[in-house]
N, C-alpha and C positions, 0 to 999 in steps of 0.2 A: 326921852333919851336923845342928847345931840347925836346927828347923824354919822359923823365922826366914829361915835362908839359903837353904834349898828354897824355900819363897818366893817369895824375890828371883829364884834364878834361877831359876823359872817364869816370874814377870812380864819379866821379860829376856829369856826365849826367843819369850814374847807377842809381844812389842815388836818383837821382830827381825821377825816373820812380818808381823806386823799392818802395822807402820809402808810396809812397801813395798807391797803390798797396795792399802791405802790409797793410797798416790804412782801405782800402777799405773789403781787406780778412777778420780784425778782425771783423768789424765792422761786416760783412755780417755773419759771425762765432756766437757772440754774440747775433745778431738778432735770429738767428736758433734756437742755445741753449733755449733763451728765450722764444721764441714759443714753443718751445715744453715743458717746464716744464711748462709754462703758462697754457699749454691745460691740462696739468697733474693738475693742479691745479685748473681748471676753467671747465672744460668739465665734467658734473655730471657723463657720461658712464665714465667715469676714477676712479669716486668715487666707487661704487658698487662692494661690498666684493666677493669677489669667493671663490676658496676652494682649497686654498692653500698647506694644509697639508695632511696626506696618514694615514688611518688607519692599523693598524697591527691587528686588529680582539681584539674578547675578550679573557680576560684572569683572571688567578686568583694570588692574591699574601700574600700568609698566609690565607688563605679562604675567603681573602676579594676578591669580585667582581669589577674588572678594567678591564681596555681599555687599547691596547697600540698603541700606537702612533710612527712612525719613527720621530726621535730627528730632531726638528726645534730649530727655535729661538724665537718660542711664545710657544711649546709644555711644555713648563717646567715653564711657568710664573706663579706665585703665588695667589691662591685664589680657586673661584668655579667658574666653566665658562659651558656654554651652549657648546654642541659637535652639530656642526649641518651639515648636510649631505642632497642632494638633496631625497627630499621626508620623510628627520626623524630628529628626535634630541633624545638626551640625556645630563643629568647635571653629570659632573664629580670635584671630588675633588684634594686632596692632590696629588701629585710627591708618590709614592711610592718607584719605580726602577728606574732610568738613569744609563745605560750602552751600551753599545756597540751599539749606535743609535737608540736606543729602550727607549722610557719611556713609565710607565704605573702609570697611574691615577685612583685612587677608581671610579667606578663609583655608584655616587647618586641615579640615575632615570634612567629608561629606560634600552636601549640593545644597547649594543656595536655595530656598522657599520661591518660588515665583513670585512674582509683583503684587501686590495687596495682601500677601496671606498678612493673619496678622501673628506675631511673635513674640515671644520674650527674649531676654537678656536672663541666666541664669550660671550663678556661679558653683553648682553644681554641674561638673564637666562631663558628667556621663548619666545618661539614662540605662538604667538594667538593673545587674544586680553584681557581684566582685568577680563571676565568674566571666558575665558575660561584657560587662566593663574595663574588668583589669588581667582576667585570665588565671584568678586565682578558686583554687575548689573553697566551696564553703558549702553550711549545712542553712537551713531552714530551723528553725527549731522554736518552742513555743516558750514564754517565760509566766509560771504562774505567778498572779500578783492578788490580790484584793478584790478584783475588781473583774478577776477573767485572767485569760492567756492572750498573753501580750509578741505576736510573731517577732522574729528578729533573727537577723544573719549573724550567722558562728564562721568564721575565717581563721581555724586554726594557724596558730605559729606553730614554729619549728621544735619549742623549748616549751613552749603550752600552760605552764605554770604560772605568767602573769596575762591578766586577761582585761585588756581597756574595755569598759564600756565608754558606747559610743552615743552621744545624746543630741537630735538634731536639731534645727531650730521652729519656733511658733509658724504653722502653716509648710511647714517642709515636709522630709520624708530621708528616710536610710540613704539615698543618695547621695545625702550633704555628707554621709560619714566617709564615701569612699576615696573621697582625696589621698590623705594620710597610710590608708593600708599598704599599701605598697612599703612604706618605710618603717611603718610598725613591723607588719610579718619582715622586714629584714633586720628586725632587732630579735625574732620570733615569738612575739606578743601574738597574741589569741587576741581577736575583735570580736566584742558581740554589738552588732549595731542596733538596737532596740527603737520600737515603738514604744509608745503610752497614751496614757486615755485619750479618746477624742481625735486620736489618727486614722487614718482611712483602715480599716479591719483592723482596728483594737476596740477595746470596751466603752461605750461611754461613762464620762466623770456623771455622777447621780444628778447633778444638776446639769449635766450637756455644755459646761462653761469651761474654758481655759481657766486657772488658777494662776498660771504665771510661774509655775514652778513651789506652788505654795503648797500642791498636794500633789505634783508629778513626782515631786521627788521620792514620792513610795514607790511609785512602778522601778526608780532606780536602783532603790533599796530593795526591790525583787529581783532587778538584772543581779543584783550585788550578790545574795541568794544563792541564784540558780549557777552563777559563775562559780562560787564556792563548794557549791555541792557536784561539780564537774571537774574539778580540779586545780580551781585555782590557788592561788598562794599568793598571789598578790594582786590588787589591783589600782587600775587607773582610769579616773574620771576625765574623759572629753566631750566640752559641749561646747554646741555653737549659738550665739546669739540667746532665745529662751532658754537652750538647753544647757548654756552655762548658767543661768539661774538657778534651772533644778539642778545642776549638779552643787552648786552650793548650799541651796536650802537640803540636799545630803547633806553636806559637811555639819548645816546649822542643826538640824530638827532630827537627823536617822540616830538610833542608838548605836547603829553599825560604823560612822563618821569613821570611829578610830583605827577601821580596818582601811581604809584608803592610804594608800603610800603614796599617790602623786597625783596631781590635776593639772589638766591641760585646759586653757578656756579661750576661745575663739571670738572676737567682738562680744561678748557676753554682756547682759542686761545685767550690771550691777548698780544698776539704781532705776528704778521705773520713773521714781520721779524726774528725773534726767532727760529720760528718754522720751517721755511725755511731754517736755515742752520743746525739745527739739523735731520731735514730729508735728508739734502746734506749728512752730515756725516753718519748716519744710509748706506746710499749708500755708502758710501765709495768714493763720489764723492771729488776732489780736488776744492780748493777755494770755500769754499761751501758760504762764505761771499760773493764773486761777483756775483758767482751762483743764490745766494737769491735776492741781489740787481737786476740782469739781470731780474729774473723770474717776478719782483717784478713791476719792470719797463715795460714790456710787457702787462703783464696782468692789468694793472692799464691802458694802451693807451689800448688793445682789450674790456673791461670792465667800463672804469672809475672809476676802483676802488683808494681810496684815502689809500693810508695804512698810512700816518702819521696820521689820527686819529683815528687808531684802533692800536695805540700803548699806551694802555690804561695805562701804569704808567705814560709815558710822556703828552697823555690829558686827562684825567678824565671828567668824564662828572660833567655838573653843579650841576646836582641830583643826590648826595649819599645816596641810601636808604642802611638801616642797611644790610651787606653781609656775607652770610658763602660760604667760598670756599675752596674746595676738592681740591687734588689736590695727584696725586703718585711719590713716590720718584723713581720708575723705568720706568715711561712714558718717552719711546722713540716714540712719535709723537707731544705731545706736551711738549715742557720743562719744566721741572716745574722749572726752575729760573728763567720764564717768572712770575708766582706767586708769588715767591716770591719775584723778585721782586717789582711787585705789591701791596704784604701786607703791604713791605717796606714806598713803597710810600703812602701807604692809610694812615698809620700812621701819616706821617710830613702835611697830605693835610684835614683833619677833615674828611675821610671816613670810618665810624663806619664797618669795614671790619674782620670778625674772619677767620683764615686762617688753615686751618688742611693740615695737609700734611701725609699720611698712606705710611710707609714704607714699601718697596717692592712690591708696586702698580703699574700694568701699564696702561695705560691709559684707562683713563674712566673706572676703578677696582679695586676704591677705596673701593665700597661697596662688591667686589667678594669678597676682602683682610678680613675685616674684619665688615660683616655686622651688627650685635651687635650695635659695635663702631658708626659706619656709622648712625645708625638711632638715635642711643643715640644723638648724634649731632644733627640729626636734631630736637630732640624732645625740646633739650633746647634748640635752637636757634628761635626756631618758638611759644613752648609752653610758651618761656616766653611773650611771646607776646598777652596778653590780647584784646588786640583789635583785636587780627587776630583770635583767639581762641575761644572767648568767645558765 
């Protein structure tokens, strides 16, 4: 045989080996990847905030009392946000100085962390609970679900007959609900702010995994329950970030959907796969589209999560109760052209959907941005509402 054709079929026999080899490496490559951003996305210990940031101690700037902060990528974010440090907090305001990796922030309340501790930035402005954060009584009380008793605060209103559930977001906690109560109890709505599976003293999900809202939504569908079997007469869904997912996957999957008279939704996860390649990018990760898809695809077999119907402009649930939705033009966690385009679609599909978008907000800081604004919204979205009100 001319050597020419040995050769050839050398290179051919190469090819045959190599080529699957190869299909077998990416595949096994892809698999990895996807597990591990899966776990990042599904395993709750991956949710729970640390203390990412480094205090510079206090300081003063024009006699005004501030904090400074070595320059992050959340230190300089727009609004009033909670300083919280193992064993303290403080509320801090305005940007005063950014320079030379230093920013310092008025502070509000409290005493500045000394120099190194390390901090967060959180947009939950009060650590406690609504008596000992806002000065209002409330009860303790437990919600049976499926799955166990699920604790959560009761903040009677005055009128008591309509009762929000409050849904907080992936890796938070009842403190993200206490923003709003102050202006709900003066419409005198009842708040129940709930837990659900896989929060600190509630039950664990059977598999120990976040679902995404894809099986939370029963524990909501038990607030929904227990609120009824107490008095209520009407209710209203508010969630922030995941907890506006579950509160949709209620609208989508509860047989109860058609008892809900209004949703309120805070930066809300309506689309994972959105949110998935904008946290790829936030990383600086390459192909953050297959990224998403790989992550997406994983955790749906580890899970059984369905994400085509929690891609809420594309299925909308059957029950449109009337919606106000938050949502920050600087949210690098969840996109906000996942809202809008949601508002989009609520528009062409008959869902009675009002959509605020606060500039320079980042996520779930729509109300830090501009609280005023924030409540005003909610007073006429909800106060027009005579049967929720009256």
């Amino acid at each position: 045989m001319p050597t020419q054709g040995v050769r050839s079929i050398r290179a051919l026999r190469i090819t045959l080996v190599t080529v699957p080899i190869l299909l077998v490496v990416a595949v096994l490559a892809l698999l990895g990847i996807g597990w591990y951003y899966s776990g990042q996305l599904l395993d709750p210990a991956q949710a729970r905030p640390g203390y990412g940031d480094v205090s510079l101690g206090p300081t003063s700037v024009d006699g005004v009392s501030s904090v400074a902060l070595k320059k992050a990528s959340d230190t300089t974010d727009a609004g009033q946000w909670a300083l919280l440090w193992k064993g303290g907090a403080a509320q801090v305001g305005e940007v005063l100085t950014d320079r030379d990796g230093k920013v310092e922030r008025k502070l509000l309340k409290g005493q500045a962390p000394p120099a190194g501790t390390p901090v967060r930035l959180s947009p939950q402005m009060w650590p406690g609970d609504p008596k000992s954060a806002l000065g209002l009584d409330f009860q303790n009380v437990n919600v049976p679900t499926g799955l166990g008793d699920m604790p959560a605060w009761l903040t009677p209103g005055g009128k008591g007959d309509t009762w929000v559930i409050a849904v907080h977001g992936r890796g938070g906690d009842r403190n993200e609900t206490l923003r709003p109560i102050p202006t709900l109890h003066g419409l005198g709505m009842s708040v129940l702010s709930i837990t659900y599976r896989n929060d600190e003293g509630a039950p664990r999900s059977p598999d120990g995994f976040f679902h995404l809202g894809d099986s939370e939504w029963q524990d909501v569908e038990s607030a929904t329950k227990y609120a009824t079997a107490h008095g209520a007469k009407h209710l209203v869904l508010y969630g922030w970030s995941m907890g506006g997912a579950i509160a949709e996957q209620v609208l989508a999957q509860s047989p109860l959907a058609g008892e809900v008279d209004a949703v309120i939704l805070d930066a809300p996860a309506v689309s994972w796969d959105k949110t998935l390649v904008l946290q790829g990018q936030d990383r600086g990760l390459p192909m953050t589209g297959l990224l998403a898809w790989d992550a997406e695809l994983v955790a749906g077999w580890r899970a059984g999560i369905d994400f085509g119907r929690m891609e809420l402009a594309d299925t909308p649930p059957a029950h449109k109760p009337p919606t106000l939705l938050f949502h920050g033009s600087a949210d690098t966690t969840v996109p906000v052209q996942a809202s809008r385009d949601l508002a989009a679609a609520a528009r062409s599909n008959g869902w009675p959907l009002t959509y605020v978008e606060v500039s320079g907000a980042e996520h779930t800081a729509s109300w830090n941005v501009d609280p005023n604004g924030y409540e005003g919204h909610l007073r006429d979205f909800l106060g027009g509402r005579p049967d929720l009100t009256r």
